[in-house]
N, CA, C and O of each residue as an XYZ file, in Angstrom:
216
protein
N      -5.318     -5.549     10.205
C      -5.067     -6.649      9.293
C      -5.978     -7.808      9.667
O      -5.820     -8.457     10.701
N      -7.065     -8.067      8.661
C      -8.100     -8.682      9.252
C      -8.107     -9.769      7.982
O      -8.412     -9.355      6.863
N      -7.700    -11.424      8.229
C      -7.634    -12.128      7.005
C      -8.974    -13.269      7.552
O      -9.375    -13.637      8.656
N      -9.286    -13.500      6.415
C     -10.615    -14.376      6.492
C      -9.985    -16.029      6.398
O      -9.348    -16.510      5.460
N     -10.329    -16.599      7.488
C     -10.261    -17.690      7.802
C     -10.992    -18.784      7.012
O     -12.203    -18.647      6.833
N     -10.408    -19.769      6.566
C     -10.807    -21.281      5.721
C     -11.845    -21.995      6.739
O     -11.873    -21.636      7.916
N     -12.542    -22.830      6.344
C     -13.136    -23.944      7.313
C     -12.359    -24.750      7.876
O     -12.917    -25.556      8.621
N     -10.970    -24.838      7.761
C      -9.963    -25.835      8.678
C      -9.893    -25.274      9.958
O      -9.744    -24.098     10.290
N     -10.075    -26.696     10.893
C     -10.195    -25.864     12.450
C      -8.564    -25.989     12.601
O      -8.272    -25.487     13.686
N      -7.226    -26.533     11.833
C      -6.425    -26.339     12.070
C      -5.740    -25.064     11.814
O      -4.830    -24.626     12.517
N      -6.268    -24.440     10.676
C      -6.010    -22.606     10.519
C      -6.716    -22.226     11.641
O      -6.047    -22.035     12.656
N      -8.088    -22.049     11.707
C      -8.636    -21.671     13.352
C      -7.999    -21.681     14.514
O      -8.056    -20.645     15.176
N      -7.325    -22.710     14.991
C      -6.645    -23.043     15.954
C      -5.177    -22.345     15.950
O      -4.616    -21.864     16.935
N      -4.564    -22.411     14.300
C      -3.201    -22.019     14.564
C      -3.232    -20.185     14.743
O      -2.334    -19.583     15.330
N      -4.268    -19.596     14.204
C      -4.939    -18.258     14.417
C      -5.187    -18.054     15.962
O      -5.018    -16.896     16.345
N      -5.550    -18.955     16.893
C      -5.832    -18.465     17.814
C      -4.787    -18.280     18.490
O      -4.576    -17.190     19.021
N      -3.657    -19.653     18.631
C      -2.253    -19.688     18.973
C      -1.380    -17.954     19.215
O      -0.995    -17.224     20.128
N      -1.439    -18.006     17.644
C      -0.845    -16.643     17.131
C      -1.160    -15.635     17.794
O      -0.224    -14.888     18.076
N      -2.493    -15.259     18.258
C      -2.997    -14.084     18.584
C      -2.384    -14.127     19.961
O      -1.527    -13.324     20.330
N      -2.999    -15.377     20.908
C      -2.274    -15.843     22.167
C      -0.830    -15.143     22.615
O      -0.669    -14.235     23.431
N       0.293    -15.936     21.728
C       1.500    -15.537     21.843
C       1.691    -13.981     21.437
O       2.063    -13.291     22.386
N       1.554    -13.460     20.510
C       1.283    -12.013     20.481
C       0.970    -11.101     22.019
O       1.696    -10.361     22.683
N      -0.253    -11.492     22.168
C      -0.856    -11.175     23.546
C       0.099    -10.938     24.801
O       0.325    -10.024     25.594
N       0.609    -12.448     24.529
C       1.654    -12.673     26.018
C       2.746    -12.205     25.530
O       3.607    -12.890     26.083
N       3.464    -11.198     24.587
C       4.785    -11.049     24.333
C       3.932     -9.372     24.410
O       4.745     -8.472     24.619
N       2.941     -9.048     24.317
C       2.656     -7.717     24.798
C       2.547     -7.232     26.281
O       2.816     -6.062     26.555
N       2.112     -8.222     27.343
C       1.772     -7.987     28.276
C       3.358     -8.338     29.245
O       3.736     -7.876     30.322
N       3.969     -9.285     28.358
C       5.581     -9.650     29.008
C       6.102     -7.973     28.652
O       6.509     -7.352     29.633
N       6.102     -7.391     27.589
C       6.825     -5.952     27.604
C       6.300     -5.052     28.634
O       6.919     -4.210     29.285
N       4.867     -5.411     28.683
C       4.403     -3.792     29.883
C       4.769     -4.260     30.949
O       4.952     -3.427     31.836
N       5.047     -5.891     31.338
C       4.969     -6.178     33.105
C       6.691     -5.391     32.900
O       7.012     -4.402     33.559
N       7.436     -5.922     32.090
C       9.271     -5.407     32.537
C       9.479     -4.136     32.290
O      10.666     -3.808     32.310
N       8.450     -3.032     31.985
C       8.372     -2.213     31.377
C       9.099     -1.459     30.263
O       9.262     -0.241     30.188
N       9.436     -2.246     29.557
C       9.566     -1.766     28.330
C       9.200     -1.084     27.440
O       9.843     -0.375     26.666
N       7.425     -1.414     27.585
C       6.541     -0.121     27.086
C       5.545      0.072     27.899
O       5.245     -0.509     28.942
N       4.859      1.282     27.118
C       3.204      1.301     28.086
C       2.174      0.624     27.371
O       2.189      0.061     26.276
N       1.225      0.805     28.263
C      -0.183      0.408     28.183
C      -0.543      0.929     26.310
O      -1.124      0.164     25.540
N      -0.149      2.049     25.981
C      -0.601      3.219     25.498
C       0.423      2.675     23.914
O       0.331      3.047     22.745
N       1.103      1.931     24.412
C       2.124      1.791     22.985
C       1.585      0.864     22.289
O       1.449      0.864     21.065
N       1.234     -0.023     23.105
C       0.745     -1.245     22.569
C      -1.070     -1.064     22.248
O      -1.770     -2.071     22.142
N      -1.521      0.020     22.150
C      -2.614      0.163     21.549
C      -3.982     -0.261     22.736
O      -5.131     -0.442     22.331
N      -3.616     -0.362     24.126
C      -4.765     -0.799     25.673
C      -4.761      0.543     25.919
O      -3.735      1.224     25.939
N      -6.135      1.050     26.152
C      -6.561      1.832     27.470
C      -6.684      1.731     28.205
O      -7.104      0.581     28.331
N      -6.586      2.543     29.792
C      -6.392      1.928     30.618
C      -7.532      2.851     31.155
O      -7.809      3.948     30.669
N      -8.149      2.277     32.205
C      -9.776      2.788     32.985
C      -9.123      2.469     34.436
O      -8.268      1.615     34.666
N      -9.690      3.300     35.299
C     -10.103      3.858     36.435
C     -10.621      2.445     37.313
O     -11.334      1.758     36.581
N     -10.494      2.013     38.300
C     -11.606      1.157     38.467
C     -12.789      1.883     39.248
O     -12.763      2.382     40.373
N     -13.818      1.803     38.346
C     -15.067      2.132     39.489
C     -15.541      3.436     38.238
O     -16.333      4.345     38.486
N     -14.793      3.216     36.830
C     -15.709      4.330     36.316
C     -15.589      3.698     34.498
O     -15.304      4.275     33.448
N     -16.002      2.121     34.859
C     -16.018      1.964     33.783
C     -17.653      2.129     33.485
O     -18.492      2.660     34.212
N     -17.844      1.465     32.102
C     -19.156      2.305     31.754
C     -19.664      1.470     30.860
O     -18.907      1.087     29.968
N     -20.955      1.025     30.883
C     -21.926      0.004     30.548
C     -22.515      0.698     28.780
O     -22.693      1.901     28.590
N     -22.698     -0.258     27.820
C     -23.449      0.211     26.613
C     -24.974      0.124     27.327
O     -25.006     -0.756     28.187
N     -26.130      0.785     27.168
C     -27.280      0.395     27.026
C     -28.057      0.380     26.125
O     -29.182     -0.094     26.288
């Protein structure tokens, strides 16, 4: 769901808010585990085998 933003930096701003809180009410479910990584649509990598575009 991808909506195109006005020139008001107050839609801009209240868009970023939104995404923010979203964010932190996703990462509050995986820390209490409520869900996984995997529900909420994150992959999760290895450390030491992530992998560069060239």
């Amino acid at each position: 769901m991808i909506q195109r933003l006005g020139d008001s930096v107050a839609q801009k701003k209240k868009a970023v808010v939104a995404l923010a809180r979203q964010l932190m009410v996703d990462l509050w479910r995986w820390r209490t585990g409520r869900c996984r990584l995997e529900d909420l649509g994150f992959c999760t990598v290895q450390a030491g085998t992530e992998t560069t575009a060239s």
